[in-house]
N, C-alpha and C positions, 0 to 999 in steps of 0.2 A: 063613520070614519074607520071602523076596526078592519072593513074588507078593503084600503086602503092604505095599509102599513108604509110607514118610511122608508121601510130598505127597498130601494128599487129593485126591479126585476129587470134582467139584463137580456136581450134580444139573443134568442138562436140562429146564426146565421142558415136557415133551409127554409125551404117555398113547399108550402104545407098549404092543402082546401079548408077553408074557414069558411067557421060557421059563424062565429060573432058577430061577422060585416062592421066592424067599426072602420073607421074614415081612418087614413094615414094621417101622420101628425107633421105639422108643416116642421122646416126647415128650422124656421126662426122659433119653435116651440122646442127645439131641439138644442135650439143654442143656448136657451131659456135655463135650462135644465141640464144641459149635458155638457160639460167642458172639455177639450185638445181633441183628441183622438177618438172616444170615443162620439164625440157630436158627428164629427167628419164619415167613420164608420156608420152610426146608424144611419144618417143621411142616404148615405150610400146604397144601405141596405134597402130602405123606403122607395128609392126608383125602381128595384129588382123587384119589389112585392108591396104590390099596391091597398090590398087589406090584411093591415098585419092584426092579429089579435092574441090574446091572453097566452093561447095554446103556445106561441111560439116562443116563448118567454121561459125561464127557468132563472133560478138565483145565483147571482153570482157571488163565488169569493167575496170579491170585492164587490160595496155596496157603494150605493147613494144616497140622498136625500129626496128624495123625490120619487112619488108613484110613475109608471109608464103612462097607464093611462088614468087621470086624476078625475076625479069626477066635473062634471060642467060648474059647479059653484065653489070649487076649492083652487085658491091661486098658493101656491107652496116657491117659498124659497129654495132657492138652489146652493149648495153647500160645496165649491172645491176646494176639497179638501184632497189632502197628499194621501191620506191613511182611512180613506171614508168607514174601515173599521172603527171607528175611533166614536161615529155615531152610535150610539146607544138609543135604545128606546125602552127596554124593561129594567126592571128593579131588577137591584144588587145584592142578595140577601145569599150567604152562607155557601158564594162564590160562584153563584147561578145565577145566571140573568131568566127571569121570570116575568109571568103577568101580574097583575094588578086584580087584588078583590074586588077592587068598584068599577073599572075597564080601563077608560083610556082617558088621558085629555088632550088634548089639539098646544104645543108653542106656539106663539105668535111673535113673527119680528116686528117690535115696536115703529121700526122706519113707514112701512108699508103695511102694516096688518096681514100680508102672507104668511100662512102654518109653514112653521121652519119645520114638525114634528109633530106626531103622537103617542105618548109614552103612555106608561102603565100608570095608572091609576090605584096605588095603593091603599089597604085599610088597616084598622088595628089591627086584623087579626095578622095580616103581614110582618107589620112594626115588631107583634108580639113573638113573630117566629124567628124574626131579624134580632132580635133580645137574645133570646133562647141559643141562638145560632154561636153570639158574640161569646156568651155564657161559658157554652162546650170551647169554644175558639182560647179564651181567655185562659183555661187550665195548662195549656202548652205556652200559649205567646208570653204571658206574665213569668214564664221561670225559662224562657229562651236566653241567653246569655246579650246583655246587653250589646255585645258585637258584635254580635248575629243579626239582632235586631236593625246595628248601625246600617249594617253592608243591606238589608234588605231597602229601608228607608233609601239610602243612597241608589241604588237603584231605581228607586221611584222618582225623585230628583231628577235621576237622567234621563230617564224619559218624558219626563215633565217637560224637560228645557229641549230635550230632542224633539219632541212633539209642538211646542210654542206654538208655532205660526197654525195648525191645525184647534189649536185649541181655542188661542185666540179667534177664529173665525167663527167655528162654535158659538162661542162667548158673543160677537159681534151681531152674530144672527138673531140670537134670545133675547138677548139684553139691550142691543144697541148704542153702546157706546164706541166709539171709532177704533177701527183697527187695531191701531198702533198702540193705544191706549191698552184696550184688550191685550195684546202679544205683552204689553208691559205689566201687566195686572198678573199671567201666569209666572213671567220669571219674579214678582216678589211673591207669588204665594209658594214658589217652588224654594225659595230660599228659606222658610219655616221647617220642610220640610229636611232640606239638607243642615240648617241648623239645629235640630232637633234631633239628625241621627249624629250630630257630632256628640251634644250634651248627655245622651243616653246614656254613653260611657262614661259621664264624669260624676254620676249621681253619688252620693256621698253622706256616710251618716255619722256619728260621734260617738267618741270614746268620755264618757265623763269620768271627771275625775272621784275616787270611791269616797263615801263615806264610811268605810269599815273596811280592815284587812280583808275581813273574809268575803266581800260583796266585790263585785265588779256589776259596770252601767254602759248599757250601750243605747244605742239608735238606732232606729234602719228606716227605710224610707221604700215603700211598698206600694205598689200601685194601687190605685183604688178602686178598681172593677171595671165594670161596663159602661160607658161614656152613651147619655144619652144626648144626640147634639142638634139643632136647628139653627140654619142658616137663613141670611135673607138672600133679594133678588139682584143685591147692586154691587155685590163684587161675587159673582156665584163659584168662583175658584178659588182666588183667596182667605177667603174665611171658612173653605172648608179646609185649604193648608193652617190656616193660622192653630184649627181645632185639633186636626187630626192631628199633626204634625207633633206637639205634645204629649198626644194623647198614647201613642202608639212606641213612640220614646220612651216614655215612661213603664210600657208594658201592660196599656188596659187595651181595650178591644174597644171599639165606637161603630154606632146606628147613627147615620145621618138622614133628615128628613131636610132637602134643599127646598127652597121656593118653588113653588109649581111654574112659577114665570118663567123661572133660567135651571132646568132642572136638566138638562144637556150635560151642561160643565160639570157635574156633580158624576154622571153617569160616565161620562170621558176620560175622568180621574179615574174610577174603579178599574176601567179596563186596564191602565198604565199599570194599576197598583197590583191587578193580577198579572199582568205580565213582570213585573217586579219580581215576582215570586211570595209577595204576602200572603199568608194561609188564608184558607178561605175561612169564615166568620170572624174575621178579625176586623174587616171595616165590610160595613153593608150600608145602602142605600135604599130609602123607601122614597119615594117620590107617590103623594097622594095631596088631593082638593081639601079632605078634609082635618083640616088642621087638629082641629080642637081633639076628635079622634085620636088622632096620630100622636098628639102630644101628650094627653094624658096618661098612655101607655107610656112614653120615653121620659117624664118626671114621674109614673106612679109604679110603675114596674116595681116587685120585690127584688130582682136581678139587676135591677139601674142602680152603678154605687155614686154617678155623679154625671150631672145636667149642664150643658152647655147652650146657652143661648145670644146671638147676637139679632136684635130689633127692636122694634118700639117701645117704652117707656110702660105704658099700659098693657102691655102683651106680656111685658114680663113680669109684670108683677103677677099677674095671673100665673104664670107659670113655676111663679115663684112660692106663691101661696101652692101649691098641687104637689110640688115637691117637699115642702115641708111636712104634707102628711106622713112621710118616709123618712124624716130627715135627713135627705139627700145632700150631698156636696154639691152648690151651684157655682157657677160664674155667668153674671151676664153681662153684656156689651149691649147696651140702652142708648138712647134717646139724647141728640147734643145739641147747644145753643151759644155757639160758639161765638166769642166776641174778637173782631180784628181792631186792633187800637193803632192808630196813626197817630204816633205826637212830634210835635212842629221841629222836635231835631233829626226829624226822621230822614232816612233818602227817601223822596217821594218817589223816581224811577224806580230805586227798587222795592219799594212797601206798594206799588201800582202791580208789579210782576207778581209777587208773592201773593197779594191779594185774588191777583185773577186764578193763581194756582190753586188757590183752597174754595176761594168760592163756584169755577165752574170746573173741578174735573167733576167729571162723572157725571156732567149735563146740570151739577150740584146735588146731586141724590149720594151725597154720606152724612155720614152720621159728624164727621168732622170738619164739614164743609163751613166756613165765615159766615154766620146768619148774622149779625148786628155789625157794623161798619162804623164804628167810633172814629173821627177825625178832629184834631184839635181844631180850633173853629178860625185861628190865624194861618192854616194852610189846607182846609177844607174845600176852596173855588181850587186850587191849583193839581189837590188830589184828585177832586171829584170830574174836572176837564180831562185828564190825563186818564183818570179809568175809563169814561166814555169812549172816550178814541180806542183803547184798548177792547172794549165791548163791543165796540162795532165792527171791529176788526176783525172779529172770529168767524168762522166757515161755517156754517152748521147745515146738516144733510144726514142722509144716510151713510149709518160707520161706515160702509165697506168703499164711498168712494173717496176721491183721491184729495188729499188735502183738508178732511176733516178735524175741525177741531171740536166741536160739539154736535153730540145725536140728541136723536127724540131724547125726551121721559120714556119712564120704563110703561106707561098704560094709556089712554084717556082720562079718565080717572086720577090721576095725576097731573093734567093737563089741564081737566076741570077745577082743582085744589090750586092750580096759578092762576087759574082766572076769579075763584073765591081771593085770594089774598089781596089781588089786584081790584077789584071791587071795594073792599072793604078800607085798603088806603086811599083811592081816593075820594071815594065818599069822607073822609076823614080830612083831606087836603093834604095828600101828599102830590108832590112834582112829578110828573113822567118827564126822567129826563132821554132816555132811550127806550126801544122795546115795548114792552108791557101790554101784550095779548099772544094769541094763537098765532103761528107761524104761517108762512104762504105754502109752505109745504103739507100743513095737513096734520091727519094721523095725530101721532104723538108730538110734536115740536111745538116747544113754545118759541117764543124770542127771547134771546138775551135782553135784558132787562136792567136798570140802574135807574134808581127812585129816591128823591132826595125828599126834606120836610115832613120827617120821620116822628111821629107822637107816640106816647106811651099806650095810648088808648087803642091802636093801631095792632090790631090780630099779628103783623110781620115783624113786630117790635118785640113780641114774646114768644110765640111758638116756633117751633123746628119749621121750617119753608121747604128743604126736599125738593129744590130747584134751582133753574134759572136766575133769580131774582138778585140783586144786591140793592140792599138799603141801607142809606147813608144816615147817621148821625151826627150832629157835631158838641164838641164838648171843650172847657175849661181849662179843668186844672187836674191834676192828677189823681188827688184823691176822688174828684166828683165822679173819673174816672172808671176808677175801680171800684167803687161802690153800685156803679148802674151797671158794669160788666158783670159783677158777683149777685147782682139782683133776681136768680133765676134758682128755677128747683133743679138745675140743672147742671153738670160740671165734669165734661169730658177733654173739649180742647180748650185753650184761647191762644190767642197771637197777637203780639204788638210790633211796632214798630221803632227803634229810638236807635241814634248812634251817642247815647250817655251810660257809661257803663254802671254808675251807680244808679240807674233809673232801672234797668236791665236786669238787676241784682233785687231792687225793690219791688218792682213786678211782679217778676219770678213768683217770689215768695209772699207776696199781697195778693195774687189772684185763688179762688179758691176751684180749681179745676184739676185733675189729674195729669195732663198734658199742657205743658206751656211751652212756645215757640217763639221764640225773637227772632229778628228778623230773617225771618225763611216763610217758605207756605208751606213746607214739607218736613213730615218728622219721622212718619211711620218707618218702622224697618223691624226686622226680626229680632235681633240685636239687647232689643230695648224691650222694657213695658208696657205696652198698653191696655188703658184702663180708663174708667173715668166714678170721680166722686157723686154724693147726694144720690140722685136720682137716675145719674147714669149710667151707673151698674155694681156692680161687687167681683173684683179680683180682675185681675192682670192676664193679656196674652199679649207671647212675646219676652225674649230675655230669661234670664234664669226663674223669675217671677213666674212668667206662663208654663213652662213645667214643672212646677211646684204645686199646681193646681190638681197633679193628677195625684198626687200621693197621699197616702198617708203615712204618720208617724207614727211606727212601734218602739215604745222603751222594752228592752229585755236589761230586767235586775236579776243578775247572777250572783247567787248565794253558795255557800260552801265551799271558796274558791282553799280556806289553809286547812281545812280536814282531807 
């Protein structure tokens, strides 16, 4: 794949003797690949000079997504993009885009399985120089005047949101979540970051008051080093806003290692953030296969003063045990099992809307997504009729076309995990009442799915689902409740439903999960904290909380103050 590279090579218009003899490329391979003006151009070209090869080629400025001439077994998505700079393919590291110690890996758009890309392929020894880099970066960026700091962030912001529609396409190609979705996923990760160059300037430490004439006490609140951070595949922009965005607020330096799935969006951001004017080793990008490599340098590093991780349950505790040998400052964002509670005073139109908003964006691949469906069991036939309709109703296809409201899963492998869950219910005797297999489309898509006659013995009844699926339960009384809601090692969102405001109040404060949402499907926002209890992580991003994460507290006790 490496004699391949992404960035197109853009056609010399002259009639040169070849020697390559390869065959012209049809019309419709052109449109395939080439958008407005230049399809039209090359086309054109192609009648003039009937075997065009390598030779006449050189790079352009501006780039593509796509080889000239790709090889006979490689089908590659086509990328129009406004700013095809904006594609990246090497690592980020000390404000150089670079190769990869281990080479290359192939993106794949989940829609179709076509290489949207081939990036670098990073190793520790990379990670460790991307450390090192952050390191030197950190002696200037940490005593830069938090102002300075603001107006760079802000910067970044703007191009963030000026960029949108480019980014989101990126995003759409890797990840495969629909468009619009995508375009909406960069402006909330760009609001972290513009929120976070506001709070820079407000950081703030205390005067205590003396225990002795002659002492004076203070506070200060100092950044805490080198931020070593990993991201997953299912919001691949905004949770490196949600990270950085603090991080860099606060005046440490951050190494991010994105998903190798959506490692685009990670790479897209950099460029912004150099064009911003952020120093170079102030934020880096390794993009590498091997995880466990990668990571143990960015929790075991002497130089890492604090570890960021947003994913799975079991992935972090590992990473959690790795930093401890350093005693590192963590926060992770884990693993959720989230309960939506429908009770009989509810609006059922609108606890059907909110429902469908937590449980299928993102094809349902977040961590905050509805997995247990609690409905009072006297307006269960009325909810559960109404979310069907609502279920069936959705578009689903590939992001980039018109009118999508749900794309693939982010892999096969994924797509095989709905077809384990769905095996396993109804071997159990649960109901299909919609969906409930592999899509006609193929590749990555399941079908939207709603499955009633829900048992506890039922693998979908416990574990995180990371899909398509909605399973219904029905239930009593309130207390029964909240106890089968809180029954889990688990505790990031939950949601109910109720127009009782002393039920609302009781909830609240009866659920045991870090986020709780009445009646809405939507909470996330910068604004605020987010976090989740037990098992699903340790410490808050987001609100004054999430830049709190980066600091440390020094007490300075001053003596001497009436001699």
């Amino acid at each position: 794949m490496g004699q391949w590279p992404i960035l197109t090579q853009r056609y010399v218009s002259a009639r040169a003797n070849s020697t390559g003899n390869k065959k012209p490329l049809s019309g419709a391979f052109t449109h395939r690949y080439f958008g407005g003006a230049l399809a039209q151009d090359y086309t054109a070209y192609l009648s003039a000079c009937a075997t065009p090869c390598e030779g006449y080629f050189v790079q352009s400025p501006t780039v593509l997504s796509c080889p000239l001439f790709a090889p006979p077994d490689e089908t590659r998505t086509m990328l129009n993009l406004k700013d095809p700079s904006l594609l990246k393919t090497r690592n980020f590291i000390d404000g150089e885009w670079v190769a990869g110690g281990a080479g290359t890996i192939d993106v794949t758009n989940p829609a179709n399985g076509e290489i949207v890309a081939t990036t670098a392929n990073g190793d520790a020894a990379d990670a460790a120089r991307a450390v090192e880099a952050a390191a030197e970066a950190f002696k200037s960026w940490s005593r830069m005047p938090a102002k300075q700091r603001a107006v760079l962030l802000r910067n970044w912001f703007n191009l963030l949101m000026e960029n949108a529609g480019d980014l989101g396409t990126i995003m759409t190609a890797e990840q495969g979540k629909p468009l619009a979705e995508a375009i909406g996923e960069v402006g909330y990760g760009a609001g972290f970051i513009e929120y976070y160059a506001e709070e820079s300037k407000r950081v703030k430490g205390a005067t205590i008051p003396t225990i002795s004439n002659d002492r004076r006490l203070q506070t200060y609140k100092q950044p805490v080093g080198v931020v070593g951070c990993i991201t997953p595949w299912n919001f691949p922009n905004a949770m490196i806003a949600r990270k950085a965005g603090p991080a860099l607020g606060a005046g440490c330096t951050i190494v991010i290692k994105p998903a190798t799935e959506t490692p685009l969006s990670a790479l897209s951001m950099c460029e912004l953030a150099d064009r911003a004017g952020i120093p170079k080793g102030v934020i880096s990008v390794v993009v590498g296969n091997n995880s466990r490599e990668i990571g143990a340098v960015l929790t075991q590093h002497p130089k890492i003063g604090k570890f960021t991780f947003t994913g799975s349950t079991p992935v972090g505790k590992i990473l959690m045990k790795q930093c401890a040998e350093g005693v590192k400052k963590v926060s992770l964002e884990l693993g959720g099992n989230a309960p939506f509670i429908v009770f009989d005073d509810a609006d059922i139109d609108a606890a059907v809307v909110d429902c469908m908003a937590t449980k299928f964006r993102n094809c349902g691949q977040t961590c905050v997504c509805t997995n247990r469906i609690f409905v009072q069991s006297s307006v269960a036939d009325e909810f559960t009729s109404k979310l069907q309709a609502a279920i069936e109703a959705l578009n689903v296809g590939d992001g980039f076309a018109e009118n999508i409201s749900l794309g693939p899963l982010v892999s096969e492998t994924a797509v095989g995990e709905m077809v384990d869950f769905m095996a396993d219910a109804k071997t159990k005797g649960a109901n299909i009442v919609t969906g409930g297999g592999k899509h006609e489309l193929g590749h990555c898509f399941f079908e939207p799915t709603l499955i009633t006659g829900i048992t506890q013995d039922m693998r979908i009844a416990k574990e995180e689902i990371f899909g398509p699926i909605a399973a219904i339960q029905t239930f009593e009384t309130e207390d029964e409740v909240i106890e089968r809601a809180n029954d889990t090692e688990y505790g990031l969102a939950a949601y109910y439903a109720t127009r009782d405001i002393g039920r609302v109040m009781r909830v609240a404060e009866r659920l045991d999960y870090g986020i709780v949402c009445s009646n809405s499907g939507v909470f996330s926002t910068e604004v605020a904290p987010f976090g989740g209890w037990k098992e699903s992580g340790i410490g808050s991003e987001g609100g004054a909380e999430g830049m709190a994460e980066f600091f440390e507290t020094k007490f300075h006790s001053m003596g001497g103050i009436e001699s």
